[in-house]
C-alpha positions as CSV (number, residue, x, y, z in Angstrom):
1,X,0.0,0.0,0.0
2,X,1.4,3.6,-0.8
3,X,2.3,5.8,2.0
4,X,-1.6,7.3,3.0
5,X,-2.3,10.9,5.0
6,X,-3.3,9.9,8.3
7,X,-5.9,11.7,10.6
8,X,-8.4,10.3,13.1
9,X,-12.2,9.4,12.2
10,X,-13.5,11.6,14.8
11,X,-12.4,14.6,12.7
12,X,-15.0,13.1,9.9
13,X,-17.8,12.9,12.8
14,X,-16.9,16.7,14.0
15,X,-16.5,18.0,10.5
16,X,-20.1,16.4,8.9
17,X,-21.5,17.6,12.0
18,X,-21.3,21.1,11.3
19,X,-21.7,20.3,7.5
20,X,-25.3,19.0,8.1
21,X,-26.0,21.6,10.5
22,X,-25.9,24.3,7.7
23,X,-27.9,22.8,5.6
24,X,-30.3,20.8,8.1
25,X,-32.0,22.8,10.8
26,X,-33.8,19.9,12.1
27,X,-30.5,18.4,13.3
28,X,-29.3,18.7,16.7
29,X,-26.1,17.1,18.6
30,X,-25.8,16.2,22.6
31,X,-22.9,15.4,24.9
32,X,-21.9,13.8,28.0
33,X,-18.8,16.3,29.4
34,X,-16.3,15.4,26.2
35,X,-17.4,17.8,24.1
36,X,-13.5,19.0,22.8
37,X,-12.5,15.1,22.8
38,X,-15.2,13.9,20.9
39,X,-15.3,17.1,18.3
40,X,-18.2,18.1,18.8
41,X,-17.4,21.2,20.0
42,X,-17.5,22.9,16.3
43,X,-20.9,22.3,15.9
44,X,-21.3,23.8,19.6
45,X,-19.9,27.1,18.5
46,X,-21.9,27.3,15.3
47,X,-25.3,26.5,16.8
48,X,-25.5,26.7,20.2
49,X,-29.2,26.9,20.1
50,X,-29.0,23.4,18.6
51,X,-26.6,21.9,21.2
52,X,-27.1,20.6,24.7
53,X,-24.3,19.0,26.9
54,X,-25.8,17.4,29.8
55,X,-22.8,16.4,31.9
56,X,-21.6,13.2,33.1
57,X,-25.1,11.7,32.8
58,X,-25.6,9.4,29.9
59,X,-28.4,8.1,30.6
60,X,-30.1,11.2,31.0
61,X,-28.3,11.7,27.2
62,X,-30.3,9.4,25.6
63,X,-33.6,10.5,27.3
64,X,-33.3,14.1,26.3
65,X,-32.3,12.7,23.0
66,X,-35.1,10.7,22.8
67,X,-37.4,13.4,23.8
68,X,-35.9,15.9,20.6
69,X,-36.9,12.9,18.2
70,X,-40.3,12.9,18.9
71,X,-40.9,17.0,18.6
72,X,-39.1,16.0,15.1
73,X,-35.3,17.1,15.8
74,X,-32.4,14.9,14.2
75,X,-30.7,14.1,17.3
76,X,-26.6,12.9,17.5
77,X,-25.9,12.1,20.9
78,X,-21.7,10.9,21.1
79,X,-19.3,10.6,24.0
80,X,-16.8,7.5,25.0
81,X,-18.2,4.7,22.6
82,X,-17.9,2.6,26.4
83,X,-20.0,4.7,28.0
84,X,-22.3,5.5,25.8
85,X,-23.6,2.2,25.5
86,X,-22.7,0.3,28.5
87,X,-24.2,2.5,30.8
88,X,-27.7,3.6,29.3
89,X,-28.3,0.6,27.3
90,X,-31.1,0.0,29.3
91,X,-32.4,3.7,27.9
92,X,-31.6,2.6,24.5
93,X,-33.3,-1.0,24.1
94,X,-36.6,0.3,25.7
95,X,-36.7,4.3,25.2
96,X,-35.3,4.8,21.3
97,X,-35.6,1.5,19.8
98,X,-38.1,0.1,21.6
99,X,-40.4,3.0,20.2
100,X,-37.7,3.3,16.7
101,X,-36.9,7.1,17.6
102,X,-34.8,9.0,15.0
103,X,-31.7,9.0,17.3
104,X,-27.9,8.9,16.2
105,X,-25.6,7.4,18.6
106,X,-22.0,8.2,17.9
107,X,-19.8,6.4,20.2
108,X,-16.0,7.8,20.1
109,X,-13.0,6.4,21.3
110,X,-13.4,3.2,19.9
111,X,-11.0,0.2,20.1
112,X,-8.2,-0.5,21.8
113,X,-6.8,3.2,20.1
114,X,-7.7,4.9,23.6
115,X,-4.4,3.8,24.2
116,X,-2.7,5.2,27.5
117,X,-6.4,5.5,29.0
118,X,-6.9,1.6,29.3
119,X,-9.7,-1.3,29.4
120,X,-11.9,1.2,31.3
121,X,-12.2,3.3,28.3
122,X,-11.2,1.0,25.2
123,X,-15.0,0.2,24.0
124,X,-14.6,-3.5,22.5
125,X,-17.9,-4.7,23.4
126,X,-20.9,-2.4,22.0
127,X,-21.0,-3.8,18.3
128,X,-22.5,-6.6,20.0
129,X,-24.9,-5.3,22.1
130,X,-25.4,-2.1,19.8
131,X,-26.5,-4.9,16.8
132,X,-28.3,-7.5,19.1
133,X,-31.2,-4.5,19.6
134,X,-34.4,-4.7,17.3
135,X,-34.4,-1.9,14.8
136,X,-30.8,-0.8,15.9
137,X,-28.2,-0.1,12.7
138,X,-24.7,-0.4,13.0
139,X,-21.7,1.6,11.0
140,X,-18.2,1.3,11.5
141,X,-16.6,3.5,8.8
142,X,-12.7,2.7,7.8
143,X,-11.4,6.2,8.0
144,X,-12.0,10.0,7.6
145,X,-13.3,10.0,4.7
146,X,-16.2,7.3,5.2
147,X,-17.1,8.3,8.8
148,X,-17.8,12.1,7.0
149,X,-20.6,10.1,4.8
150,X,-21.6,7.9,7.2
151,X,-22.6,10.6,9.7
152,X,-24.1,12.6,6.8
153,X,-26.3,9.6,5.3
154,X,-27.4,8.2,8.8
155,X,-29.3,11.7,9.1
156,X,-31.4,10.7,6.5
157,X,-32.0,6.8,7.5
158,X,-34.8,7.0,8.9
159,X,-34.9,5.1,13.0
160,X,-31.5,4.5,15.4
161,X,-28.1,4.0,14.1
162,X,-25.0,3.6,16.3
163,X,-21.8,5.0,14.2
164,X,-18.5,3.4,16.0
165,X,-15.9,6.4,15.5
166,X,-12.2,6.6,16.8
167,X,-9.5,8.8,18.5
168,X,-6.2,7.9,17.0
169,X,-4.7,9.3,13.5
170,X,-5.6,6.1,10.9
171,X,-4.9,5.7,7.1
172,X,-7.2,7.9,4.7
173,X,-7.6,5.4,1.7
174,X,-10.8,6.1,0.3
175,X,-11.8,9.4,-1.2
176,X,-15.1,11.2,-2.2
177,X,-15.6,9.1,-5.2
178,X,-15.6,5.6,-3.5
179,X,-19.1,4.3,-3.2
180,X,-20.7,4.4,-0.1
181,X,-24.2,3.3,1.2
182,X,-25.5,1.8,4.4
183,X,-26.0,-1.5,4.1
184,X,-23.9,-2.2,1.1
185,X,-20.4,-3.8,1.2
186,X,-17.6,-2.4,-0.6
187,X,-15.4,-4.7,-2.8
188,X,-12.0,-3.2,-2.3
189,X,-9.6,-5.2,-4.1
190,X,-10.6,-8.5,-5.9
191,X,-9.3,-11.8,-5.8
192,X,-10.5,-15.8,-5.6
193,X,-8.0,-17.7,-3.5
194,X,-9.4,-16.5,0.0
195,X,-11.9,-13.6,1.3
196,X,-10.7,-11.2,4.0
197,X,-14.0,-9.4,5.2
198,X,-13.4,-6.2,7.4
199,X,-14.6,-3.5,9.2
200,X,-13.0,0.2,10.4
201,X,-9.5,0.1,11.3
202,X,-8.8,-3.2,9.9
203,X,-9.8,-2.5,6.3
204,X,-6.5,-0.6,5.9
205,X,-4.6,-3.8,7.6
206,X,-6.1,-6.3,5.5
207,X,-5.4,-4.5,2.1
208,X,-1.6,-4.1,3.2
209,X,-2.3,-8.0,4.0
210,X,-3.4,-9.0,0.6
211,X,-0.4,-7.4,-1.1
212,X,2.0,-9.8,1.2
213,X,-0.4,-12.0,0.5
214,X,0.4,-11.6,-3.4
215,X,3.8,-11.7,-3.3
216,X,3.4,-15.6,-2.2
217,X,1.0,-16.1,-5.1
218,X,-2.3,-15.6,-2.8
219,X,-5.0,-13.7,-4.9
220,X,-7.2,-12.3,-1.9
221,X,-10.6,-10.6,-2.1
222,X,-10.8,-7.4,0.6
223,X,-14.5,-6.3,1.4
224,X,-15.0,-3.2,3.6
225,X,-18.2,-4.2,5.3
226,X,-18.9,-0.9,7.3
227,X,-22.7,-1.4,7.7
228,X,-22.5,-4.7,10.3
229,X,-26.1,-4.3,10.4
230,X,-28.1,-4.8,8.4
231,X,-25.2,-7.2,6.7
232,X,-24.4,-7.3,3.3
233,X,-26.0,-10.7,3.0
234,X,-25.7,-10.7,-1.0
235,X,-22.3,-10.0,-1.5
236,X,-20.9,-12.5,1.8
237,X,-22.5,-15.3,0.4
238,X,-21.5,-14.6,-3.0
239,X,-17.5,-14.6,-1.7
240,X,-17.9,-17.4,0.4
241,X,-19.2,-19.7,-2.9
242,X,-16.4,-17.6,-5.2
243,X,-13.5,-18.2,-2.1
244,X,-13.8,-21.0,-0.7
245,X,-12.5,-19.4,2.6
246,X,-13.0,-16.4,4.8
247,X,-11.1,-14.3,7.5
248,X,-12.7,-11.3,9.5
249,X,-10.8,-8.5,10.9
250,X,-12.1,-6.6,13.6
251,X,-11.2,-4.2,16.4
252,X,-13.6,-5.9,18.9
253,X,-14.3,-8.9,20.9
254,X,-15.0,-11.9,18.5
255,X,-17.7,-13.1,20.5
256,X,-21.1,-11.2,18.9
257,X,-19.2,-8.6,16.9
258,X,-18.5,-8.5,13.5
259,X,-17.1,-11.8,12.8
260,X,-20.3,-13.2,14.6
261,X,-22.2,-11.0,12.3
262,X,-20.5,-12.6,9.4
263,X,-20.5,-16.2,10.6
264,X,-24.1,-16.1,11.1
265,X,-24.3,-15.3,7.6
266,X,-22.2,-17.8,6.3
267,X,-23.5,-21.0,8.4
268,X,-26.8,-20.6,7.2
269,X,-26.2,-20.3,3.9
270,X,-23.3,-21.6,2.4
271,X,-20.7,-23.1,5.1
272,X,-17.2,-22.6,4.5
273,X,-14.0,-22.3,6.4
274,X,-13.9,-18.9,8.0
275,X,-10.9,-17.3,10.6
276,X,-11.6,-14.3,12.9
277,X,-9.1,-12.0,14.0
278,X,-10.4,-9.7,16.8
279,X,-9.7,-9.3,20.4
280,X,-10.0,-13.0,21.8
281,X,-12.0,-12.3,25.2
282,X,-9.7,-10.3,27.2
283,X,-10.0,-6.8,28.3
284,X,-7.4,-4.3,27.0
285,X,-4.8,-2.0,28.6
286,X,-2.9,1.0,28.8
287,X,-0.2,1.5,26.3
288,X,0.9,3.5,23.4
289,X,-2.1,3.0,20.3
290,X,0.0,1.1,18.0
291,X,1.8,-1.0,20.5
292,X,-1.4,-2.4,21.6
293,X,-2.6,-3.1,18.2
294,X,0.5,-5.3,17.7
295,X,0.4,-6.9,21.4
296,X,-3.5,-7.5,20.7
297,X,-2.6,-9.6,17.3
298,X,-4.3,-6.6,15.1
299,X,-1.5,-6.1,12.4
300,X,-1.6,-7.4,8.6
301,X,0.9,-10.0,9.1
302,X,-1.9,-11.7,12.1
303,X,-4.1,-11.2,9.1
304,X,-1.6,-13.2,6.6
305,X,-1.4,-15.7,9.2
306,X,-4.5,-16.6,9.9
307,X,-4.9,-16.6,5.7
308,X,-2.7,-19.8,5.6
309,X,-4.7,-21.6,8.3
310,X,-7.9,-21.3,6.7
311,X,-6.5,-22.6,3.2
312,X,-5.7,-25.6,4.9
313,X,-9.0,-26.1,5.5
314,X,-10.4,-24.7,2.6
């Protein structure tokens, strides 16, 4: 992969922010006390009458949240991905999806790219319980660029969406011509040997993947699969039956996150060998960004690896 621009996906969230504020009156953004951290303090300056932060109290977040959705408001709520789901899920299963309110939920700070901060703040849980709710969508965009469109299309989706966003300076690799809609998978580079099947961070890693991959006469097929759900059904069982063999790549617990999404997929309709590379149930923990990524088995040659093992069983 050439040498990419780097800068961090919650720059994408801050900047469509204020980007669908000019043009949307309807829409409306709340936070928890991390207004700077989260960059959503642009959009606080610009509209203040269309901004709310209502302290350390997320639960209350997602009430007054709620509450804007039904007088007809476009609500984004973000803070700490952690937080904002662990603490009033409760809020969300029964208040917003329960009754399929029209409420964003942007949870920064994903991943183990807190860094220094630790296993109290790395979020590597909420894709599953964000995607196990009724009427709940999930996006995970794979850098800048795609969080910016995420955030601006989720506005007009109608119903709850969770967008998983991330502190850290990552790879900018796609641009404003790459396709992009919820729900759709993007085939990034083709191939037939094997299928790596990604999401956020890990798109980048497993395209720098497949070109090691190449170089040992592996032709691999890399899908950015930012909408976990709803799933890109179509295009994962087409791979499977074209591959033969599948690895997922995720920042997140393997257990119900996106590799469970994808497996579910797979089992049911056309079973084939399939690897997952994700954080295998452990908690994370303070360190420099990229030093945990590597320590947590997140890097493009744990991708390459676990390539090889699946085409032994393919």
């Amino acid at each position: 992969m050439k040498v990419c621009e780097k800068k961090a996906t919650r720059f994408g969230f801050g900047e469509a922010l204020v980007e669908l504020g000019e043009k949307n009156p309807k829409v409306f953004v709340l936070g928890a006390d991390t207004i700077s951290s989260v960059l959503i303090n642009n959009f606080q300056e610009r509209f203040p009458e269309r901004f709310i932060n209502v302290g350390i109290a997320e639960n209350n977040l997602i009430g007054m949240s709620s509450g804007l959705a039904i007088a007809g408001f476009i609500p984004f709520v973000s803070t700490y991905g952690v937080f904002l789901t662990g603490r009033p899920w409760e809020q969300i299963r029964t208040t917003v999806c329960y009754s399929n309110l029209n409420v964003k939920i942007a949870g920064s700070h994903s991943g183990l790219m807190v860094g220094p901060d630790g296993a109290t703040h790395q979020a590597l849980e909420e894709i599953a319980i964000m995607r196990c709710l009724p009427r709940m969508k999930v996006v995970v965009p794979c850098d800048f660029i795609e969080t910016k469109k995420t955030v601006i299309a989720s506005a007009y989706v109608d119903g709850p969406i969770y967008i998983r966003y991330g502190r850290e300076d990552t790879p900018i690799f796609t641009n404003g011509e790459t396709p992009f809609e919820i729900g759709k998978a993007n085939i990034l580079r083709e191939g037939n040997d094997v299928a790596i099947m990604a999401c956020g961070t890990m798109v980048y890693e497993s395209l720098v993947a497949a070109e090691i991959l190449e170089q040992k006469g592996i032709e691999t097929k890399v899908i950015n699969i930012h909408t976990i759900k709803p799933i890109d059904e179509e295009v994962i069982i087409s791979t499977a039956k074209e591959c033969g063999a599948v690895v997922t790549a995720e920042e997140h617990q393997i257990y119900g996150g996106f590799g469970s999404a994808v497996s579910e997929v797979i089992v049911k309709n056309y079973p084939v060998p399939i690897e997952m590379i994700g954080i295998n149930d452990r908690f994370g923990e303070s360190g420099d960004a990229y030093d945990l990524i590597c320590e947590f088995g997140l890097k493009d040659t744990n991708i390459v690896n676990a390539v090889l093992k699946v085409l032994k069983r393919k």
